[in-house]
Every structure is written in C-alpha cells, then in structure tokens.
C-alpha positions as CSV (number, residue, x, y, z in Angstrom):
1,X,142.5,104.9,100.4
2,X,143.0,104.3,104.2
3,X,141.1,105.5,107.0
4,X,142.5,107.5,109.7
5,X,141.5,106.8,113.0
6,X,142.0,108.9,116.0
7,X,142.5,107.2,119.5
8,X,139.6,108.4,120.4
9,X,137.8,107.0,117.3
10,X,139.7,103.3,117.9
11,X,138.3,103.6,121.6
12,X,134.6,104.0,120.4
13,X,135.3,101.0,117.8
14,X,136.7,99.0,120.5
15,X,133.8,99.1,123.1
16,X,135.3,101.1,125.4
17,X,132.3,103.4,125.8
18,X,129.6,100.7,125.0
19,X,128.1,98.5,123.0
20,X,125.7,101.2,121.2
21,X,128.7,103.8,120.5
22,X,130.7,100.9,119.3
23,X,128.0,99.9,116.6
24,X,127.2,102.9,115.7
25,X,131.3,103.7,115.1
26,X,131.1,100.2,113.1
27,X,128.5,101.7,111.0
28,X,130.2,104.9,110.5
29,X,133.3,103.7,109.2
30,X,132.0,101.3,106.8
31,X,130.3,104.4,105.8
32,X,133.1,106.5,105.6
33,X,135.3,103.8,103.9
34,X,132.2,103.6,100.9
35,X,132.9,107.3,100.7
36,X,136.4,107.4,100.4
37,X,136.8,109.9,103.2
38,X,140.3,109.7,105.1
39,X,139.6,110.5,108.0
40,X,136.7,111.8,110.4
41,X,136.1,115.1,112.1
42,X,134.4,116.5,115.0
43,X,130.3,117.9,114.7
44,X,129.0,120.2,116.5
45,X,125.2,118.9,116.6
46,X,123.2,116.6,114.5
47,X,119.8,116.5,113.2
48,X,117.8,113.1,112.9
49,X,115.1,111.9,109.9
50,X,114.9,108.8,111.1
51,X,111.8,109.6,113.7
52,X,109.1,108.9,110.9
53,X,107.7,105.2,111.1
54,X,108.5,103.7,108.1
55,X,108.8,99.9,108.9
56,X,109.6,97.3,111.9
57,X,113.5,98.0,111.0
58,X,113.7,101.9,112.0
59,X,112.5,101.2,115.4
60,X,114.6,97.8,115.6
61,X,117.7,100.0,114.7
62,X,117.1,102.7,117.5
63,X,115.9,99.7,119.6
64,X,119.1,98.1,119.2
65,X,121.3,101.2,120.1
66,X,118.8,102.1,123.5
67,X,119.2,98.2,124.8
68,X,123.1,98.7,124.5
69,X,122.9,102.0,127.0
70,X,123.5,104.3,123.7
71,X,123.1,108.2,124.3
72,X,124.5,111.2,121.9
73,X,127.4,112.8,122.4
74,X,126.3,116.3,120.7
75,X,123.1,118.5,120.5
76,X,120.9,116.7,118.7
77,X,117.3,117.4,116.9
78,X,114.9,115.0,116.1
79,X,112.6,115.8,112.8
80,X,109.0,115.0,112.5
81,X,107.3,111.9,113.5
82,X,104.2,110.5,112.5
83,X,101.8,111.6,115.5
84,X,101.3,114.9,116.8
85,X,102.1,114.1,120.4
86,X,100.7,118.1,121.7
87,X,97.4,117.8,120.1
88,X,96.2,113.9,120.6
89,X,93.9,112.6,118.6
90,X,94.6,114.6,115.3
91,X,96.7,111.9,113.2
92,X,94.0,108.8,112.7
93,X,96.1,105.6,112.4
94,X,95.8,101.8,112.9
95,X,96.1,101.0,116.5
96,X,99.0,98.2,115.0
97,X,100.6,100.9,112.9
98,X,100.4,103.6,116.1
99,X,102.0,101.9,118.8
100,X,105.4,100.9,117.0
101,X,105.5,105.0,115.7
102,X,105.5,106.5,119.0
103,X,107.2,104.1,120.4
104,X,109.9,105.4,117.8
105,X,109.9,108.9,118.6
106,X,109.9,107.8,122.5
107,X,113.0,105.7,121.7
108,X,114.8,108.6,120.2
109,X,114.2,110.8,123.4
110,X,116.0,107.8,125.4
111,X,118.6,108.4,123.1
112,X,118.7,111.6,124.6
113,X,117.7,113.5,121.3
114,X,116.0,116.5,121.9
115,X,111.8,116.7,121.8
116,X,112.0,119.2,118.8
117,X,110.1,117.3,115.9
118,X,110.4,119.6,113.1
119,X,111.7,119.8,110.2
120,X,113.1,123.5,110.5
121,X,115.5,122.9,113.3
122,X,117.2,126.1,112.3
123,X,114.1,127.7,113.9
124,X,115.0,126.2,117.3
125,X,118.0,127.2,119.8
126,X,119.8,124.9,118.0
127,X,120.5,126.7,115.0
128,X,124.4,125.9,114.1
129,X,126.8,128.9,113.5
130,X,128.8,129.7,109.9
131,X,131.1,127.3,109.2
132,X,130.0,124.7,111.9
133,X,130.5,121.3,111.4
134,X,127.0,119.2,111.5
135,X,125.6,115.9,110.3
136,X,121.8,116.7,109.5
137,X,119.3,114.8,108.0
138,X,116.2,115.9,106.3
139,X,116.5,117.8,102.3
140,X,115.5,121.1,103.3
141,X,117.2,121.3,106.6
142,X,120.7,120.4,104.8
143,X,120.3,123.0,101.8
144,X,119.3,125.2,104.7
145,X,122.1,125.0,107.0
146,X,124.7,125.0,103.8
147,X,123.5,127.6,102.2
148,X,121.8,130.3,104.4
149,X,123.6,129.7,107.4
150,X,127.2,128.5,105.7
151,X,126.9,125.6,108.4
152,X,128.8,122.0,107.0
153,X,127.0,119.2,106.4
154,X,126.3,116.6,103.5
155,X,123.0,114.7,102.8
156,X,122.6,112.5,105.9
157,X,120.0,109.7,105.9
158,X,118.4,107.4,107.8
159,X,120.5,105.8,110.7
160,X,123.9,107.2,109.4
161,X,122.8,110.9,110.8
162,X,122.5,108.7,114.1
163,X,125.5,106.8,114.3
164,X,127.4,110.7,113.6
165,X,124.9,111.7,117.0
166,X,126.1,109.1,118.9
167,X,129.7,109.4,118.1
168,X,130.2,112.8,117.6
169,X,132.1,112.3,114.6
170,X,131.7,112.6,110.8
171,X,133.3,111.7,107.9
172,X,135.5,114.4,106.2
173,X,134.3,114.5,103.2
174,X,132.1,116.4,101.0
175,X,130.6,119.8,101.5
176,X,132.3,119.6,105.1
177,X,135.4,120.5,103.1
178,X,135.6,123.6,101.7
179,X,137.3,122.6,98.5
180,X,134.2,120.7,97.2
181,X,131.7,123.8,98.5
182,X,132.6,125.7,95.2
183,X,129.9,126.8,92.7
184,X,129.9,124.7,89.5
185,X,126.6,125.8,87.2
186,X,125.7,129.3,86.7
187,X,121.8,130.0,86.8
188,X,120.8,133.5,85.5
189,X,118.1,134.9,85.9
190,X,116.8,137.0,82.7
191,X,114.0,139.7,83.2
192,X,112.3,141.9,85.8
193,X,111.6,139.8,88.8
194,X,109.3,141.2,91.7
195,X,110.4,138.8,95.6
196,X,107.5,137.6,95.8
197,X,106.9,134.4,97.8
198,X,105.9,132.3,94.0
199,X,109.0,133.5,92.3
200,X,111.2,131.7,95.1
201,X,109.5,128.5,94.9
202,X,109.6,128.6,91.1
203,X,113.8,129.4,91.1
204,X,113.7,126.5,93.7
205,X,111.9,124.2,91.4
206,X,113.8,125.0,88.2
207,X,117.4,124.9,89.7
208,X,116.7,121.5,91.6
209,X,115.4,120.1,88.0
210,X,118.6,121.3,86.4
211,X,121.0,121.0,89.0
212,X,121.8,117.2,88.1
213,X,124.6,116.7,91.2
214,X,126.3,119.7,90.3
215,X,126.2,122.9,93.1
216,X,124.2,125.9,91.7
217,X,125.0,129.1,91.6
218,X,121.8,131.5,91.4
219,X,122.8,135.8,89.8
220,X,119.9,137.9,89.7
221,X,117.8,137.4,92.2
222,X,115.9,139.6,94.3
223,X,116.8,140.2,97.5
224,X,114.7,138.3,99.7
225,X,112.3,140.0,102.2
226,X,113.6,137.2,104.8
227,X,115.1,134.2,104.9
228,X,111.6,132.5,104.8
229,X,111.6,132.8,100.8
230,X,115.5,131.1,101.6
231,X,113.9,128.4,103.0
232,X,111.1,127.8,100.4
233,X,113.8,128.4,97.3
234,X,116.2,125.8,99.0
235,X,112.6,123.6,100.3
236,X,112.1,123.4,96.7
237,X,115.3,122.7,94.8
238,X,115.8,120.0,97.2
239,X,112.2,118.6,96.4
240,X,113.1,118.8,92.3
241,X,116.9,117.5,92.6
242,X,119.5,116.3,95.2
243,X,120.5,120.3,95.6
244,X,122.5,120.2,99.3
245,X,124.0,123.5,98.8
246,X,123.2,126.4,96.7
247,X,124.6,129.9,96.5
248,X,122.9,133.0,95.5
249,X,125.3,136.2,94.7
250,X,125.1,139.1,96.9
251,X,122.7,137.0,99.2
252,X,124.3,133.9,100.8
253,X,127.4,133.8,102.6
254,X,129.5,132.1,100.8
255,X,128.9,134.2,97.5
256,X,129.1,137.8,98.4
257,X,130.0,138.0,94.4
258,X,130.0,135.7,91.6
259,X,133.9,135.3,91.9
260,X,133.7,134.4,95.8
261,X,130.2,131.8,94.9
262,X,133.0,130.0,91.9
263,X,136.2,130.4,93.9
264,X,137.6,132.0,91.0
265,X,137.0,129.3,88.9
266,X,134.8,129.5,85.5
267,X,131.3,127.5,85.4
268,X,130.7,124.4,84.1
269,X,127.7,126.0,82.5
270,X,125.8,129.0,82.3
271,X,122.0,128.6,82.2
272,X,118.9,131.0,82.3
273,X,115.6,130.8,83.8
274,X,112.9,133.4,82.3
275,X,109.7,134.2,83.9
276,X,108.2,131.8,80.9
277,X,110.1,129.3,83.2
278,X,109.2,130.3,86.7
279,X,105.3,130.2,85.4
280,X,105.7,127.3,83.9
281,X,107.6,125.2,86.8
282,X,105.1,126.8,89.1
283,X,101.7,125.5,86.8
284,X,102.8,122.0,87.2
285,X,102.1,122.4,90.9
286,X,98.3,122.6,90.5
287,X,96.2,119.8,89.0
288,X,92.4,121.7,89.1
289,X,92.0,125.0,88.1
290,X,90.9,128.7,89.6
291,X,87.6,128.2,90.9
292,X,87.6,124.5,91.7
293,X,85.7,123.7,95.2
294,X,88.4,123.3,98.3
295,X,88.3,121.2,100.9
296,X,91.3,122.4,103.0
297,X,94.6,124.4,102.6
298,X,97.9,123.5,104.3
299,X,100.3,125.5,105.1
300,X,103.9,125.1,106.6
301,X,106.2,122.8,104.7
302,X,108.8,123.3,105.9
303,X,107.6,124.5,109.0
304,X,106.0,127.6,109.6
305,X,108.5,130.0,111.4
306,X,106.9,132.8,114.3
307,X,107.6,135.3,111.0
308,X,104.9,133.2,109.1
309,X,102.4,132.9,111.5
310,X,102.9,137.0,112.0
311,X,102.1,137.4,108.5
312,X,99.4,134.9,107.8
313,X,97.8,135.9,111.7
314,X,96.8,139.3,110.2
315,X,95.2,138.5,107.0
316,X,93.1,136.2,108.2
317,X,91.6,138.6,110.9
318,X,91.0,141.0,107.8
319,X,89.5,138.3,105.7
320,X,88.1,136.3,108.4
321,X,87.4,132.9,106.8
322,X,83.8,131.5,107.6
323,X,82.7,128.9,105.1
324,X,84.7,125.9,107.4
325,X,87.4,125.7,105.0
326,X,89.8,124.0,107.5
327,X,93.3,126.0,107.7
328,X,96.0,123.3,108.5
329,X,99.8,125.2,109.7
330,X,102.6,122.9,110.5
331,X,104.4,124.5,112.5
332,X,107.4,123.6,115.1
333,X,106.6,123.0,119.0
334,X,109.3,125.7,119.9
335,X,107.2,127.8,117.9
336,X,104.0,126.9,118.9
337,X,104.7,127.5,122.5
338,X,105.6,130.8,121.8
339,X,102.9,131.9,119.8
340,X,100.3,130.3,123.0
341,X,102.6,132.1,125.3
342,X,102.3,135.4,122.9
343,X,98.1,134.9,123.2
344,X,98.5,135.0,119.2
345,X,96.4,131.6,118.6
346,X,93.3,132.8,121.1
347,X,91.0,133.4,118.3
348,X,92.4,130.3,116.3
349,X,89.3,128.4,116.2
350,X,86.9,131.4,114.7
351,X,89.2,130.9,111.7
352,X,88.8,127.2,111.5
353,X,92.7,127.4,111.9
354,X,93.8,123.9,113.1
355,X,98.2,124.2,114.4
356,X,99.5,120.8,113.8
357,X,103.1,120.2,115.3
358,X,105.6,117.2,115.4
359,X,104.6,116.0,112.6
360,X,103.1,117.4,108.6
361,X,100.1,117.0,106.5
362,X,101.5,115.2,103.8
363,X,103.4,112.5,105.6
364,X,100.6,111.1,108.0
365,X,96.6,111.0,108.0
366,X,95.6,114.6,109.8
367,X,93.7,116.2,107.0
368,X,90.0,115.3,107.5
369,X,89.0,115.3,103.3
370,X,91.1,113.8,101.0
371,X,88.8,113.5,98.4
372,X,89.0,117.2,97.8
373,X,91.4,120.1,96.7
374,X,93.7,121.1,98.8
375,X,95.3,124.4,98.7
376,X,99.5,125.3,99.3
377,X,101.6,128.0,99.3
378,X,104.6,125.2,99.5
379,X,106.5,123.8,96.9
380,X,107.4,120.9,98.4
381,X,103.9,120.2,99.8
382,X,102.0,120.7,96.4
383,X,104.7,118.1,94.8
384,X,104.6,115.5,97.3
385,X,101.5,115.7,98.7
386,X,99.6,113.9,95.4
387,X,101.5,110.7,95.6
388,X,102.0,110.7,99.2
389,X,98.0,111.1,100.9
390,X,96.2,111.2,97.0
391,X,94.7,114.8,97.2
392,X,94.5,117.1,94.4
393,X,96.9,120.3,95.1
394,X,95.8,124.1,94.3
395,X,99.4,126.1,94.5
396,X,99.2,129.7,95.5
397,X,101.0,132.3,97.6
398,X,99.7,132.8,101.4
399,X,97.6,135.3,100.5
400,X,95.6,133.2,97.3
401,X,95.4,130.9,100.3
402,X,93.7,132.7,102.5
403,X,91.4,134.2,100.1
404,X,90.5,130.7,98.9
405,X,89.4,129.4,102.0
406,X,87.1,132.2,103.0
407,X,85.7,132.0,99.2
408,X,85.2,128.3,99.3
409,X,87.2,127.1,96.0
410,X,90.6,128.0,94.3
411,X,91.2,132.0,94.1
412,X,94.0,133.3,92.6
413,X,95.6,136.7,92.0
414,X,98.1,137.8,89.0
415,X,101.6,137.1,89.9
C-alpha cells in the first residue's frame, strides 16, 4: 500500500520549511508506512508524553529538532515532567539526573509547546471539540478525548506525538477513521449498581483486563455524577489493557444506544461484570489491610480537576486532619492558579495538604516516606505506584481518604 502525499506534505519532506520539520516528516512517514495508513490528515492540536526524563535519547531527540530551528505548527500540550517547576525543591533528585530533566521540559517550551504539564489536558483551554482531529499522547488522555469528548486520536507515543506537533499532520488511520471507531465486545453489567466513585474504577479495571485490543462497549452503567468518574473509568481501563476508546450506552457520544455504540453491527462477544467482579478487581488494589498505619495519601491521578479539589476542599475542613498525615493532590497548573486566585488553598497548610503540579507522585521522588502505606482513591495510582516508587498502596474512595489521614492508618467504609 502506497502513501499519499500532499504537496504540502512533499514540501515538509523536502526541507523547505527546515531541517527539524523535515525530520520530523521523515519520521512520520516511516511511521505511517509501518501502519499501513494511505495517506495523512490534518490535527487540530497535539498532546506530548515525551516531557518525562527517561534517558540521554529523549532530550537528544527534542535536542535535535530545537538545533534545526523546529517549532509546532498546532496547539500543543506538554504532559508531566519530572520536576515541579511552581513549587521548587519538592522532587529530590540527583543533581546529574536533574539538570538533563529540566533541561527537557525547557526544550519542549523552545519547541513552542505550551507550559501545561499535566496529564488532563482536557482540563485546560485546550480541550479539543467532537469529532476533532488530534494526535495525543499519554493512556488516559487518549481514552479521554475518544471517548468522553468524541475527539480522534490513536495511541501516540514518545517522539511520534511530536513529529505529528511539528508537522501538523497525522496518519489516517485508526480510530481517526470512523469505520474502525465501532464497538466490538459487549460488557454488561449485572446487578444493582450505586455511581459511586469505586464502582467506576472497578468497571475501568475489569474492561481494560478483558478488553484484549478489541473496543468495549459498557450497558448498564450508572449515570455518572460528572465526567470525573469518566476520567477514572477510562484512567483505569487504560492502566489494565491498551483500551483507547470505550463507549458506554446512553452516556458517551458516540453510543447514545447500543445500536449507535455497534454501528448496527452484532458483538464479537457479550461479557458480564457482577459486583463479585467490581470487589474483586478493586481488592487487588490494596496490599495491607483496614487499620494498617499510613504514612501519606495521594490523590490526583489523573489530575485533580477544580471539581475535585471543590469536593475534597470541604471534607477536609469538616474532618480537619491533624495527626501530619501528609495530603499529596496532583493537580494541573491551569488549575492550580485558579484555585490560588479563588483563595481556596489559604488554609492548605492546617491540613498538611501539600499541591504538587507538573509533575505526579508515582513517577518522580516527592513523597517524603516510602517506607509506609500510602493511601489512593486512583486506580491507576494504586497499580503503578508499587512497582514504580516501592510503597505499599491502601485503595479507597476520597472520602476513606480523608478519614484515614485524620485517623492515622487505613479507614474504610462499606461500599
């Protein structure tokens, strides 16, 4: 299969508009090629993973495309990095290890990315429209935008979600196309569910694990109180499976029924999830049990919207947490700043609340005690967070969380 080129595309290939557009149009159609797409389309915006420090080659890469006068041609949002660059001092990190990781997230900005560092850029002004054409990066961000929003975009790594930035272009293939955005296993969900917050992780959890590459389609579930629980449910399958797109009937846009989520079309299978399963996928989460001395809860993964902070703000003003039990929120700078500007985080410190931003607890050294429990109220926290900075994990919704740290060790409610 051949790949179209447009004359604009052959221009960017050719040099005409610089060295760093023309590797980066190298890249893509090598890319595009592997794919078997035919030809490459037009994006709207793209968001970039590749601001985390993960080796010498991810800042020679951006490196590279700054020395040949590179800059993106569309809106583009940069995920987290590995410092906090609004509250110095909070990430501890070799000095060897700390200069070559800003000096990433810098190079990025030279790019002409925007300074957004989070992983929710659908929290931003940047939020893409139904049926937009984007190439994002990061897993919960692209089940995000697919699903909730109805935006376009397939799983973009490292450096390709770039070369798209910087060209403006993407290959047509995949969920860009609406052809391939068709439901293809049925989930159904069996018994009297309640939306809570734990029951959206737990769907999350159990569609990504039986998902395989297939797109799910969720019947039965609650309405959702916002698009928060979305977030988390999508956070979640994306953390369990390669899910880049799910649709839930009567909730999503793209499956206002069951016939609209399968295009008319039967599934490949039916599958059930009982509450047996939500407990179940939800247990695994924790590895100490109710009562177990905490060290810290973290909150925010994905990153806490202004919603979240307006429902965790309250209860801990009722509760008022005073045994030092630190209270770590990732949150987004857009978000941030508004919540300062609001006066909401004035009495943050009497809560031992501590607002981290451009970057998350589980990815890079902020928490103080590892060698404790930590407690979550996010799926994809609690599953990475053990193999990524070695702490035990506590899962509970926001409000176990909050009660936990003003008792000192792992409380938790009935679900």
């Amino acid at each position: 299969m051949t790949l179209e080129l447009s004359a604009g595309d052959q221009s960017m290939l050719g040099g005409e508009h610089g060295r760093a557009v023309a590797a980066a149009m190298k890249i893509l159609v090598a890319f595009s090629d592997a794919v078997g797409a035919r030809k490459l389309l037009d994006i709207a915006g793209a968001h970039i993973d590749g601001c985390l420090y993960h080796g010498q080659a991810s800042l020679d890469f951006v490196e590279r495309l700054v020395e040949g006068g590179g800059r993106v041609r569309v809106p583009t949002t940069l995920n987290v990095g590995s410092f906090d660059l609004i509250h110095p001092g909070l990430v501890k990190m070799p000095a060897a290890q700390e200069v070559p990781a800003r000096r990433l997230m810098k190079a990025h900005l030279e790019l002409g990315c925007q300074a957004t560092f989070t992983c929710a850029p659908y929290q931003t002004r940047f939020r893409p429209g139904f049926g937009e054409q984007i190439a994002w990066g990061e897993s919960n961000a692209i089940v995000f935008a697919n699903s909730v929003i109805g935006a376009r975009t397939n799983r973009y790594g490292d450096f390709i979600d770039l070369c798209c930035a910087m060209t403006g272009r993407a290959p047509a293939w995949g969920l860009h196309l609406s052809e391939n955005r068709r439901g293809q296993v049925l989930f159904e969900l069996t018994g009297s569910f309640e939306p809570a917050d734990a029951l959206f992780v737990g769907v999350g959890l159990v569609v990504g694990q039986r998902s395989g590459d297939r797109i799910p389609v969720i019947s039965g579930l609650p309405q959702p109180r916002d698009e928060d629980q979305l977030k988390a449910l999508g956070a979640a399958a994306a953390t369990t499976g390669a899910v880049a797109l799910f649709h839930a009937v009567g909730i999503t846009p793209e499956a206002r029924t069951l016939d609209e989520a399968f295009r008319g079309k039967a599934p490949e299978a039916t599958l059930r999830i009982c509450c047996a399963d939500i407990d179940q996928a939800l247990a695994k989460l924790s590895s100490v049990p109710d009562g177990a001395p905490l060290a810290a809860v973290s909150l925010g993964t994905p990153h806490f919207s202004h919603d979240e902070w307006m429902r965790l703000l309250p209860m801990l003003r009722e509760v008022a947490p005073a045994r030092g039990i630190p209270i770590y929120v990732n949150t987004g700078r857009a978000t941030f700043k508004r919540l300062q500007d609001e006066g909401e985080l004035d009495d943050a410190q009497k809560f031992n609340l501590i607002p981290v931003t451009d970057t998350c607890t589980y990815v890079t050294s902020v928490i103080e005690r590892l060698d404790g429990v930590v407690m979550t109220n996010s799926g994809k926290w609690a599953h990475y967070a053990p193999g990524n900075i070695g702490v035990s994990v506590a899962f509970g919704d926001l409000a176990d969380c909050v009660r936990s740290a003003a008792a000192g060790r792992v409380v938790r409610g009935a679900r």
